[in-house]
C-alpha positions as CSV (number, residue, x, y, z in Angstrom):
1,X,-39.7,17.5,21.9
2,X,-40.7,20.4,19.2
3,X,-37.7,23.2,18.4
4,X,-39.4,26.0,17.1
5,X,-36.2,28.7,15.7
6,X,-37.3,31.9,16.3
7,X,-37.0,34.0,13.4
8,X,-34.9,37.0,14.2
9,X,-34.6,40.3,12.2
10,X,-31.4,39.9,10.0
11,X,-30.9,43.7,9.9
12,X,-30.5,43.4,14.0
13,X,-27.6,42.5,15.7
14,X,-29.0,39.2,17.3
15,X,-28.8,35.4,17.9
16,X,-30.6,32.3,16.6
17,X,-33.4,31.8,19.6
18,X,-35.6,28.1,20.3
19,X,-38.5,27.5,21.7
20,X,-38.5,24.2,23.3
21,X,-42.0,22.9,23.8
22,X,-42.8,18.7,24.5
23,X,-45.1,17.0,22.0
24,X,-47.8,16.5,23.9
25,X,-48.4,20.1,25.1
26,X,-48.9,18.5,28.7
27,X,-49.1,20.6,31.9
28,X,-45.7,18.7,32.9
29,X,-43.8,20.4,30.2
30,X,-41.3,23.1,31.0
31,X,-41.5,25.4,27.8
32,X,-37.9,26.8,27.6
33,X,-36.6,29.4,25.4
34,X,-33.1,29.7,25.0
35,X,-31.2,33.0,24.1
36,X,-33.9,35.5,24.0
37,X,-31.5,37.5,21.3
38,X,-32.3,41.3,21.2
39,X,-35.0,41.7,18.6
40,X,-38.2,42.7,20.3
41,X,-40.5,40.6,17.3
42,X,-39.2,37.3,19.4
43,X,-42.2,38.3,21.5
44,X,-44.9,38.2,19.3
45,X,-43.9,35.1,17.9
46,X,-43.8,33.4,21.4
47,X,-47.3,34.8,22.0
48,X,-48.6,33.5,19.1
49,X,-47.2,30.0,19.4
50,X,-50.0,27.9,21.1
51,X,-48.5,25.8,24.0
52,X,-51.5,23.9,25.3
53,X,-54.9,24.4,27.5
54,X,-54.1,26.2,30.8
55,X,-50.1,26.2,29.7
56,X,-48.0,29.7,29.9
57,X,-45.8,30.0,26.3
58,X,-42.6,30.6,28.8
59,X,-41.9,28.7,32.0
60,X,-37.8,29.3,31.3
61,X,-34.9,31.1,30.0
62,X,-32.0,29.3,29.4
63,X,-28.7,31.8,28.6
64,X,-26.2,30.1,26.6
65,X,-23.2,33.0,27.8
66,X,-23.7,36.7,28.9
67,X,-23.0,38.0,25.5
68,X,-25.6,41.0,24.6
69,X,-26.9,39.5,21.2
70,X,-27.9,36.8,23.1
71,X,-29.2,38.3,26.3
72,X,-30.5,41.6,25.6
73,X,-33.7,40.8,24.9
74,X,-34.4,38.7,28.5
75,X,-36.2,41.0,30.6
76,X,-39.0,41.9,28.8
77,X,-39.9,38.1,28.3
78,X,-38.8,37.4,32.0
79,X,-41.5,39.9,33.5
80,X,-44.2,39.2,30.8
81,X,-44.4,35.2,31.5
82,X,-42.7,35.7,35.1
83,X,-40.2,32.6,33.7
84,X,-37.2,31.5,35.7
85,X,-33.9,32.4,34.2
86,X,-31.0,30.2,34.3
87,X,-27.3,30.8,33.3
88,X,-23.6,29.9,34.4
89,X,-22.8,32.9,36.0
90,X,-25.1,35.4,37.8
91,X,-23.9,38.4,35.7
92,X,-27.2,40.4,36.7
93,X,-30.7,40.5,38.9
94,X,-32.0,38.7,35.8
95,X,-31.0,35.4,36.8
96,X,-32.4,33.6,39.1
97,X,-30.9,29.9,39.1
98,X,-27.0,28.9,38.2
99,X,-26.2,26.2,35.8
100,X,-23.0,24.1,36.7
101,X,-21.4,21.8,34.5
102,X,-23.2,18.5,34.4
103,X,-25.9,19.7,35.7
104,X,-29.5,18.2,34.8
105,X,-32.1,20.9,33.7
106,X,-35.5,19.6,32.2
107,X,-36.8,21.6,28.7
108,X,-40.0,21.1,27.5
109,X,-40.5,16.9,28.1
110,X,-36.8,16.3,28.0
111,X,-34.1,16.3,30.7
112,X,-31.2,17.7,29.5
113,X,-26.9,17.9,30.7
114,X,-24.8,21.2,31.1
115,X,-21.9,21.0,29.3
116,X,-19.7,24.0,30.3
117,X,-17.8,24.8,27.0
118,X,-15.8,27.4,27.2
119,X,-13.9,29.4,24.6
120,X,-16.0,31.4,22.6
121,X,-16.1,32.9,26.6
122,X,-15.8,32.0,29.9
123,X,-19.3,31.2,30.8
124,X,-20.3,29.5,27.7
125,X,-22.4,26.6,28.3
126,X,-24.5,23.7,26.0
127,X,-27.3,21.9,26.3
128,X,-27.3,18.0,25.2
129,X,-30.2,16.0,25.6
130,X,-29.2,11.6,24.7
131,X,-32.8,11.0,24.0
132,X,-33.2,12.9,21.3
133,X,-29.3,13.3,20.3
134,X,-29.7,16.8,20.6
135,X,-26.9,19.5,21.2
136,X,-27.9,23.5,21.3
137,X,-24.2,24.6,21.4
138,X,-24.4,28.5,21.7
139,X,-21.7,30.3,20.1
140,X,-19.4,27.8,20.6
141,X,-17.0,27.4,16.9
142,X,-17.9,23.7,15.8
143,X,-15.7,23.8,12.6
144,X,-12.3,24.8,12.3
145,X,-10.5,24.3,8.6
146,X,-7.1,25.9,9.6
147,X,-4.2,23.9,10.9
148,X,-1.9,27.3,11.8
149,X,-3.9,29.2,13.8
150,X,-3.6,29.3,18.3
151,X,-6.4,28.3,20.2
152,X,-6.8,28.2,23.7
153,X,-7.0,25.0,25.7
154,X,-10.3,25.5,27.1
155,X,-11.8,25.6,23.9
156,X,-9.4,22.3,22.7
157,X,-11.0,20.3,25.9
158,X,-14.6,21.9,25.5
159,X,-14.3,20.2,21.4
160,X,-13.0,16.9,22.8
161,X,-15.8,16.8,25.5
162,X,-18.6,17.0,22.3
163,X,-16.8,14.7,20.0
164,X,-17.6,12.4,23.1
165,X,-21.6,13.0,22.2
166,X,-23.8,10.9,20.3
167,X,-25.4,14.0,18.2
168,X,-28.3,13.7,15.5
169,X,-28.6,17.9,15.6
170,X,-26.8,20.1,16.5
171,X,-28.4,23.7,17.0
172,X,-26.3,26.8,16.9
173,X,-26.4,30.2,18.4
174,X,-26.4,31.5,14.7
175,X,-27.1,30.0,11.3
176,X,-29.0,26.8,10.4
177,X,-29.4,23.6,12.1
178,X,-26.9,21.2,11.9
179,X,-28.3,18.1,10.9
180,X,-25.9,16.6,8.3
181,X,-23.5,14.4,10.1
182,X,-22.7,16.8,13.1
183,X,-20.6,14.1,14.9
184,X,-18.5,14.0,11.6
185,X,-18.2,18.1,11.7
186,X,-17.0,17.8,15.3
187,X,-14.3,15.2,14.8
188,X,-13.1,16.8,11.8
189,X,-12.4,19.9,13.8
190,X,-10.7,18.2,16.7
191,X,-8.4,16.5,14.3
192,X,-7.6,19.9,12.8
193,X,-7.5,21.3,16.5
194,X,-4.5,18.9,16.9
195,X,-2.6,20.4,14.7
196,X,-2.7,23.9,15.8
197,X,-0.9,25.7,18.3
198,X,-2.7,25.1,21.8
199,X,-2.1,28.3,24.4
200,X,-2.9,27.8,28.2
201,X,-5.8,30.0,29.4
């Protein structure tokens, strides 16, 4: 599998976006962006990206939660590559398929589990594929320093359930890849988790 990070404007309110093609470029791929962000450039750079003889750039849209710097760039990708957009809740027409937690959804030439993880908001899903040890976690918080503060206890189960994960990368709805012992980062952060206040939901 090739992650291609789309490179957004920093002067726009938007989100880290991937391009998920297979490594073979084969008709059996399912080229897969996920979070289209809001900066219209994301286009361009997915035309330009070549995806293989007889291949479309886009076959899908994955939506890691309905937040607008991740989703308000959708529908102009949607109707130029007529791509299939999937998401945990149908907030709008855009969406045509509903991810559930633990559901299998393949991207580019790997099959990959839901994860709901909620906290950062309701909906908020990841994407793990165990072949490649691969996690594309959204907006979900993956380090926490402070011992004092309150979380809720969606978000203290949804860190549990990825400390769980074998993880070689972990790629986040903002900033860099996380490639530098992102198991460790997790467990840190549950540790830390334990000693905050925890607040039902």
């Amino acid at each position: 599998m090739k992650v291609i990070a789309l490179k957004p404007n920093p002067n726009l309110y938007t989100c880290k976006s991937y391009l998920l093609l297979g490594d073979w470029n084969t008709l059996s791929d399912v080229n897969t962006l996920i979070d289209p962000g809001t900066d219209a450039y994301v286009l361009n750079e997915i035309e330009n990206t070549h995806t293989g003889v007889g291949k479309k750039q886009i076959d899908a849209i994955v939506l890691t939660h309905n937040h607008f710097d991740h989703i308000g760039g959708t529908a102009p990708i949607k109707d130029k590559f007529n791509a299939t957009v999937y998401a945990n809740i149908k907030t709008n027409s855009l969406v045509d398929k509903i991810l559930k937690d633990e559901d299998i959804i393949r991207m580019a030439d790997c099959d990959f589990r839901v994860i709901h993880t909620p906290g950062h908001s309701t909906d908020s899903i990841s994407l793990y594929c165990e072949k490649s040890q691969a996690l594309f976690s959204g907006d979900t918080t993956l380090f926490i320093r402070d011992t004092n503060s309150s979380y809720t206890q969606d978000y203290f189960e949804t860190i549990k359930k990825l400390s769980k994960l074998k993880i070689k990368a972990i790629y986040p709805g903002h900033g860099d890849p996380i490639t530098e012992d992102p198991e460790g980062i997790i467990k840190y952060t549950l540790k830390n988790l334990r000693s905050c206040k925890i607040i039902s939901n």
